[in-house]
N, C-alpha and C positions, 0 to 999 in steps of 0.2 A: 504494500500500500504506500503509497506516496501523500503524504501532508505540505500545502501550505502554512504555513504558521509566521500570523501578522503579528509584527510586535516580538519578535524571536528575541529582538537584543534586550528589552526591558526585561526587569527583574521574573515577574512572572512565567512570561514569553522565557527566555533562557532557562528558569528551571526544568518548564514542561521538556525543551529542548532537548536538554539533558539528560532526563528523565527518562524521554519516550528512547529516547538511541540507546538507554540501557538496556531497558528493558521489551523495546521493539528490533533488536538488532537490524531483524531481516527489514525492516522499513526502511522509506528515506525522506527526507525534511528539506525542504526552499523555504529558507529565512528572509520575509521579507517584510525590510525594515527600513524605515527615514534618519534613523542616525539620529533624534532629536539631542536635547540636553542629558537626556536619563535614558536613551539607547543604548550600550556598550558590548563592543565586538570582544572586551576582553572576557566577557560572563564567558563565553561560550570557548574559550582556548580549547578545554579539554574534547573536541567534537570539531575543531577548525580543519584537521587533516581526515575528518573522518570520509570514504568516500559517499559515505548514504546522507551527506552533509552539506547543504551550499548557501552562498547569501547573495542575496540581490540587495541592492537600496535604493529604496526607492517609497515612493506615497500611496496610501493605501487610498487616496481619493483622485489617483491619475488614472483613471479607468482606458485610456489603452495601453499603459503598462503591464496594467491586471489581467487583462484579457490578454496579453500578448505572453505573460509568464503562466496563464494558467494554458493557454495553448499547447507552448512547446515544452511543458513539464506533466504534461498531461495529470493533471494533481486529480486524487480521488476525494479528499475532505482538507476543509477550509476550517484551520483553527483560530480562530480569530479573537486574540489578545490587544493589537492595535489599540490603545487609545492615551489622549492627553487625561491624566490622573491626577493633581495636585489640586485640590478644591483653594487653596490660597491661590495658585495661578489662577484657576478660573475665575475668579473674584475678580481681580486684576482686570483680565483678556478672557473673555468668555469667548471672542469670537475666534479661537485657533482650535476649541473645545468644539463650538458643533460641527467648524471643518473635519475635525479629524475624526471625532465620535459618531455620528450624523451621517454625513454626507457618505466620507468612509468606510462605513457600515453598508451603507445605500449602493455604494459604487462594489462592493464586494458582494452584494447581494445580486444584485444585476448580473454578474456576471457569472455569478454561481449558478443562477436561475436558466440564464440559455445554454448552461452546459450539463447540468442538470448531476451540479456536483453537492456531494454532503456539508452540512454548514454546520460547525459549532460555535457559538457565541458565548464571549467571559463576558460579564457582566456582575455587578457590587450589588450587595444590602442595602448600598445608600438609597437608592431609587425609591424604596419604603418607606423613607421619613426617618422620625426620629419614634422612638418610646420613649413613657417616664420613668424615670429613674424607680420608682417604687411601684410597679409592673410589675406580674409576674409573665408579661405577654412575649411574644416571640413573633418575628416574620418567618411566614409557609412560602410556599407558592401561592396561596390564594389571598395576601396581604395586596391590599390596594396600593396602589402607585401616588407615590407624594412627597416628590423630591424639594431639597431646600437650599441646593446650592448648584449654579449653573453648570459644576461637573456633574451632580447627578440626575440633571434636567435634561443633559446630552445623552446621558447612558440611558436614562427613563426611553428617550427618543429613538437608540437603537436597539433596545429590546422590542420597541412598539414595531421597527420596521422588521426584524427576524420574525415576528408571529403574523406579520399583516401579507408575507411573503409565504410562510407555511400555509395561509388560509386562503390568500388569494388564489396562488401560484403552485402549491403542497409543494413547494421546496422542501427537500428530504432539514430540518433545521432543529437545534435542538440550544438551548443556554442553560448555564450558569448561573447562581446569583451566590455570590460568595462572600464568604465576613472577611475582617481584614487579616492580608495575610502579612507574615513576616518568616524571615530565614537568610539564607546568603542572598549577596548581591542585588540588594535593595537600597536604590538610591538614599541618602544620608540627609533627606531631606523629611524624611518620614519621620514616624515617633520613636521609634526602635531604634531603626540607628543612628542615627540623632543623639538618641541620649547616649546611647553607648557608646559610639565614638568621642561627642562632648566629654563625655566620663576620664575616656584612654586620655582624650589632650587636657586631664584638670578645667574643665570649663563648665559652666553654670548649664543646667536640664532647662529649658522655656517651656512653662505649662500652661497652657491659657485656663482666663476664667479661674475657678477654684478648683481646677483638676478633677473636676467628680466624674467627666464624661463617660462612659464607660463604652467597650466597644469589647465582641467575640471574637477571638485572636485564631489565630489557623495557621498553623506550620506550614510553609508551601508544598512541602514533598508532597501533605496530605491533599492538597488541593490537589496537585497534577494527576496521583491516583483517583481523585474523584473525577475531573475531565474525562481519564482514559475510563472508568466505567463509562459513563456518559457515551460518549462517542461509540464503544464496543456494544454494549448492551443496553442503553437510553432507548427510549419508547419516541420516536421520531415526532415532533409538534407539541414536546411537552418541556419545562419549567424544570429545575431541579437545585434546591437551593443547599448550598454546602456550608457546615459552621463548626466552627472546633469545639465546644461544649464548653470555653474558657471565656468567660467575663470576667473581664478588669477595667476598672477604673486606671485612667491617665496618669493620674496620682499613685493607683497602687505601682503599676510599672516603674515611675521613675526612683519608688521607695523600695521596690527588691532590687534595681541596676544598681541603684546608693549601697544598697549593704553586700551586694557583690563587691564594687567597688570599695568597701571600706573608708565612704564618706559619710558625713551628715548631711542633716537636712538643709545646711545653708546653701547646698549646692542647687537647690528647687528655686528658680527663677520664677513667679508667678506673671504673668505678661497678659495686655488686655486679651479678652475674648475675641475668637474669632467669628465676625459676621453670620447670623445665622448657625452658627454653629448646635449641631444636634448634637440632642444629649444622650442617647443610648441606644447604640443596636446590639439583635441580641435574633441568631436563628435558630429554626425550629429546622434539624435534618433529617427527620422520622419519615419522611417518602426515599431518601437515595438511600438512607438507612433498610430500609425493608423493602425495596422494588430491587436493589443493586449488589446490595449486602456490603456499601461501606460505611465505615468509621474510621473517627479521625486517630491515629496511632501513636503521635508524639502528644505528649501530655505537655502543657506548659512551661512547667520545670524545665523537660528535657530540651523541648525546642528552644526556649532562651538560650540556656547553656553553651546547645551547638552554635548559637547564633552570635555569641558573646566569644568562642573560641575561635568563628569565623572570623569575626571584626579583628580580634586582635593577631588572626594570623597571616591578614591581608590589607594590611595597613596598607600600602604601596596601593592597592586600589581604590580605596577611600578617600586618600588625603589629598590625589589630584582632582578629584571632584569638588571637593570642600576647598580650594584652591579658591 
């Protein structure tokens, strides 16, 4: 089987990459990707000579690129990680967000539809809105759509065009809706590594608001094996929301990196709130749980740890970013 896979160099996009070359040997992967700020060819060194391995660069909203690499790669499924992520960026610039989330999506759908190839879609929790904090409630699949930040207005937008194209069109199309993940090679612009690496250089954690937000954390390995169920045995026109069973408050995160790190709390920079800013998500995975048979495997504990042994063993990748 041969994959597309949009977005290969981002953090996500290069786990799956990796991922699926281990454990699909016999497969082969076209990595195609725009190089943005948080693109990086260096995620993927381990898989750069592999021969079942290649990269284009390029935009996922040039639609005769798209069609011209899905041509002569004859691609069977479309895994489609592609998108601008930073809800602070989109604050800023929403309009590089529905270029590339939006349109994007649209111009890969299109072209998927006349060739009448398999489409997987990532897609985030955010699109659900927020919960309250004192909630015992969880986003399914069948949580209403009620986005609050023009990143997750964009992604609202290309889940709406992946099921308007299964229902229209029955493009063979299946999504994601994922909590937040973290692990290696996740831009240092996130919350995770962020404070982690802040940590390693002695500098102060920025927590907006009073830290209480709280958000369901997911190891990515466990993500990528929920994709490959998904794609292998997913029920084609359906919904499949993935969540690591771990809620933490912002504050608790930056108060176990502190006692990792063998700091205090003066290291906790409180800084205003961000815009909008939702206060709790929190998923419900009892359908891929029981339709798929997965669960997430890294416990908390352990994925920090590896995630904390990563940063510090990969300095040299971090610190030209953070440049």
């Amino acid at each position: 089987m041969k994959l597309l896979v949009t977005g290969g160099a981002g953090f996500i996009g290069s786990n799956f990459i990796l991922y699926w070359l281990k454990y699909h040997s016999q497969d082969s992967i076209v990595n195609l990707d725009l190089l943005t700020y948080a693109g990086n060819l260096k995620n993927l060194r381990g898989v750069e000579r592999n021969k079942n391995y290649q990269f284009v660069r390029g935009d996922v909203a040039d639609s005769e690129l798209v069609k011209a690499v899905l041509d002569q790669e004859k691609v069977d499924v479309i895994v489609h990680f592609a998108a601008e992520s930073h809800v602070d960026r989109s604050i800023e610039n929403s309009g590089v967000f529905v270029r590339t989330n939006v349109l994007g999506t649209q111009v890969l759908l299109e072209a998927a539809r006349q060739r009448k190839i398999r489409f997987h879609h990532i897609s985030t929790d955010e699109v659900f809105g927020s919960l309250a904090l004192n909630s015992s409630k969880k986003f399914d699949e069948n949580a209403p759509y009620d986005p609050r930040s023009p990143y997750s207005a964009s992604k609202a937008g290309s889940d709406h065009l992946v099921r308007a194209y299964f229902h229209t069109h029955g493009l063979p199309a299946t999504i994601t809706n994922c909590s937040n993940n973290y692990g290696p090679y996740q831009y240092p612009e996130k919350l995770i590594p962020l404070f982690i690496t802040n940590l390693f250089e002695d500098k102060k954690v920025p927590l907006y608001g009073d830290g209480l937000n709280v958000r369901d954390w997911l190891y990515v390995e466990d993500h990528c094996r929920a994709i490959d169920l998904v794609i292998e045995k997913g029920k084609i026109g359906e919904t499949y929301c993935v969540g690591g069973d771990s809620e933490k408050s912002n504050l608790e995160i930056a108060s176990f990196l502190l006692k990792k790190a063998d700091k205090d709390k003066k290291y906790i920079q409180f800084i205003e709130d961000r815009k909008g800013h939702d206060r709790r998500y929190a998923i419900d995975a009892t359908k891929i749980k029981k339709e798929l048979g997965w669960k997430p495997t890294v416990s908390f504990a352990e994925g920090i740890n590896k995630t904390i042994d990563w940063y510090w063993k990969n300095q040299e990748w971090w610190k030209e970013l953070k440049k």
